[in-house]
N, C-alpha and C positions, 0 to 999 in steps of 0.2 A: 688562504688569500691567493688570489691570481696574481700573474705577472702583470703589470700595468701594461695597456695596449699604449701604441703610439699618440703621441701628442697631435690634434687637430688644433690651426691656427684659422683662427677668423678674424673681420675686422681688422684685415690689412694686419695682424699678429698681435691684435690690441686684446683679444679674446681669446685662450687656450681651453679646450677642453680635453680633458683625459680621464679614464675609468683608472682610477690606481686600485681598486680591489673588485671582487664581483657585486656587483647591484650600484656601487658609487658610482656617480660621476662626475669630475668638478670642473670646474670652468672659475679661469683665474684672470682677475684684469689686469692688464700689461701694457699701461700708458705712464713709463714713467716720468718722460717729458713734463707730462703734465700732472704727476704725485694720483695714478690711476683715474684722474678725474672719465667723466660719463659722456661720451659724443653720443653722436647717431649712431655710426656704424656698431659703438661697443654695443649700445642698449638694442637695437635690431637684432644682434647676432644673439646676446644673452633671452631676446623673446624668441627668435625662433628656434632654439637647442631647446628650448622649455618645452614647446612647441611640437618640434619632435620628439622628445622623450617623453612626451604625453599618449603620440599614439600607437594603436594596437601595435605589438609587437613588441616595442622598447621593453628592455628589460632593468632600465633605472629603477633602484627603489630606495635612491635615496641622493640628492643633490646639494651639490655643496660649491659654494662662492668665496669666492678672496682673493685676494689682490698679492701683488708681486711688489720686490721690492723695499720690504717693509712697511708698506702703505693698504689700506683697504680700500679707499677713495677719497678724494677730496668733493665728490659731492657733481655738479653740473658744470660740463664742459662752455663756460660762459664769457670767460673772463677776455677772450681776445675778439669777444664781437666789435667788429664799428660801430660806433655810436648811432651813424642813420640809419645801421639794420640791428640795433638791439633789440630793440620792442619786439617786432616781428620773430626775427630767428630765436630768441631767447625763449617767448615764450612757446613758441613752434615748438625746441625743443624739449619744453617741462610736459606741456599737456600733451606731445604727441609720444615719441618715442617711448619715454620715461614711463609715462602713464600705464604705455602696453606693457613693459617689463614690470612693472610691478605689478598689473594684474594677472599677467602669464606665470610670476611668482606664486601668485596667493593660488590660482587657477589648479597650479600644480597638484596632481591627486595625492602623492605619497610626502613625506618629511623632506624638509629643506633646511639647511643649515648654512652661514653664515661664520665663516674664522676668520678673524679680523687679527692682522699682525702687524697692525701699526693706526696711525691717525683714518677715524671714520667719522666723515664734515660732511653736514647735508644731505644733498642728498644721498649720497653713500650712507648714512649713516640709516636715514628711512629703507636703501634698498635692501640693507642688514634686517630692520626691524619686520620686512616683508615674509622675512623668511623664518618657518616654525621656531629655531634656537641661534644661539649664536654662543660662539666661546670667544674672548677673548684673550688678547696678550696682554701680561703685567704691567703697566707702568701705562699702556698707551692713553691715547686721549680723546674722549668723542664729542661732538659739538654738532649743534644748529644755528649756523650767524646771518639767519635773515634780519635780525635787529642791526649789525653792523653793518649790511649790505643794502639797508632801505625795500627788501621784499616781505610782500605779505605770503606768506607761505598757502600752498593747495589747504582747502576745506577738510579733502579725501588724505592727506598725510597729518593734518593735525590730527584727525581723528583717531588715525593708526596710533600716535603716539599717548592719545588719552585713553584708549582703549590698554596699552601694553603700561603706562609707568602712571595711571593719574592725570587729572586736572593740575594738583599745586605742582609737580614733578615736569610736567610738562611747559606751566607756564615760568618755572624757570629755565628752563630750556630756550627758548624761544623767546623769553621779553629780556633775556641779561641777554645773551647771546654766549653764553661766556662755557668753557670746556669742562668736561667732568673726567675724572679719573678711571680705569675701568672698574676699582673698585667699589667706586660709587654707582658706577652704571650696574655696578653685579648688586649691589644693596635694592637700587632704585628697580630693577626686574629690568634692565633695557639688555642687560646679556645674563645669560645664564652660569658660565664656568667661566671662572679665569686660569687663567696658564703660566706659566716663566715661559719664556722666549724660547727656549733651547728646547722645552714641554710639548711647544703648541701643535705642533703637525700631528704630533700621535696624537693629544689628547683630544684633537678634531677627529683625528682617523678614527679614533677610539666609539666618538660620539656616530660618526657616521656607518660603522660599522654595525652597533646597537640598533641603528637606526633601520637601518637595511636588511634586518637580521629578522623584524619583529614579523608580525603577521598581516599583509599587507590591505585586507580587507579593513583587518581593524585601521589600519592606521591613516587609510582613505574615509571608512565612517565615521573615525573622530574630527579627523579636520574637519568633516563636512558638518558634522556635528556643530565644534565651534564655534566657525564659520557662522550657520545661521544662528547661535546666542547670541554671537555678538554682533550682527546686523537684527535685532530683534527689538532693538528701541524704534523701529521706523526709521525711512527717508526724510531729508528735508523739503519742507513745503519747497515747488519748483521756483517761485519766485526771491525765497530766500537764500536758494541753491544759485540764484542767476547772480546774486546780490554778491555774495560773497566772491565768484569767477570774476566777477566785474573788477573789485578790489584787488584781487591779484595781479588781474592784466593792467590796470591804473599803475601797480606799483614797478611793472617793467617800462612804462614810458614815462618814468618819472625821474626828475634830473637829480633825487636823493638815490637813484640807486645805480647810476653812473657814478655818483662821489663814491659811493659806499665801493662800488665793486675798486676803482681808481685808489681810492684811500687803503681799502684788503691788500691790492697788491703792493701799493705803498709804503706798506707796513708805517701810516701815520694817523690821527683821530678823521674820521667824518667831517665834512664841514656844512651841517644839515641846513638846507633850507624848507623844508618840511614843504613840497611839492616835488 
């Protein structure tokens, strides 16, 4: 193993990336202010590190994410919009920034990996599931609270999660809203290896080493492989693909998800008026 090169900071230092061994390279989120949550500038900087390590030359052969802190993310940097720029910025930033990082995720040709060392919400929790593996730490806790927040979540991340844990496994995810253990995530397939705290960095190093290690053509034909099985059910019809976009953006100008977000940081019940 190599001496790890110097730490690069992006995203005004919200974003580090460093090779700690030959072919790794990780990129760690560094908002702790806000419990790692996801702005523009993090999710810009994590598409185009992808981005570059995609082209000729790069010698990544194996990428790895996680959060600082003892957090992995708390999901979408959302919570301090103004109410008269919610709608707009909010959703701006689900469908636009978000969207590129996680297809610059999937995009990626070689193994990507995901070490989660503490609470992974939302969308954090989908940009974990973007990526080939994921190991987790003992005891943490992972969740998706668009039920408590009043949002109808993207079409393209429900899928991701029906695709990796199930229909029944996903709809409680998402219709309780309510947290799973990591053990349960390691039962349910939503992470692959759990760790003890004190375990976790090597037993990620561990994984990414393997990773890095294997034979690269393979490990670019199989993703690619997967990949198309599992876009092999078909697209949805475009009118029903609009229908559902429609619902999402409905559910950011709607004054249930002003309570919801208001009430999350609260820490008190919703006070739904179901619009």
């Amino acid at each position: 193993m190599s001496a790890p090169a110097h730490t690069q900071e992006l995203a005004d230092g919200k974003l580090r990336v460093e090779r700690p061994a030959d072919g790794v390279v990780r990129l760690t989120i560094a908002n702790p202010a806000k419990r790692n949550a996801l702005d523009h500038p993090i999710l810009d900087a994590i598409t185009s590190t992808l981005q570059q390590l995609t082209s000729a030359g790069a010698d990544a052969r194996c990428v790895v994410i996680t959060g600082s802190g003892g957090m992995f993310s708390a999901g979408y940097d959302i919570g301090e919009i103004p109410d008269e720029e919610f709608e707009e910025r909010a959703e701006a930033l689900v469908a636009h920034p978000f969207t590129e990082a996680i297809d610059a995720l999937e995009a990626f040709p070689l193994p990507t990996l995901a070490v989660l060392p503490g609470y992974t919400i939302g969308g954090g929790l989908e940009l974990a599931l973007a990526c080939d593996l994921r190991v987790a730490q003992a005891g943490i806790k992972l969740g998706m609270p668009p039920a408590k927040l009043g949002l109808v979540y993207s079409h393209t991340g429900l899928r991701r999660f029906l695709d990796a844990i199930g229909a029944a496994r996903t709809r409680e995810l998402f219709l309780l809203g309510s947290y799973v253990d990591a053990d349960t995530a390691l039962a349910w397939g939503l992470v692959n290896r759990v760790s003890s705290a004190e375990g976790l960095e090597q037993a990620g190093m561990d994984v990414a080493l393997e990773l890095a290690g294997n034979a690269p053509l393979s490990q670019a034909g199989n993703k690619r492989v997967i990949a198309a099985l599992l876009a092999a059910e078909g697209e949805l019809p475009a009118d029903v693909e609009q229908e559902l976009i429609e619902l999402r953006r409905a559910s950011f100008a709607s004054a249930d998800m002003r309570e919801g977000m208001r009430a999350f940081a609260e820490r008190r019940p919703a006070r739904w008026q179901g619009r």
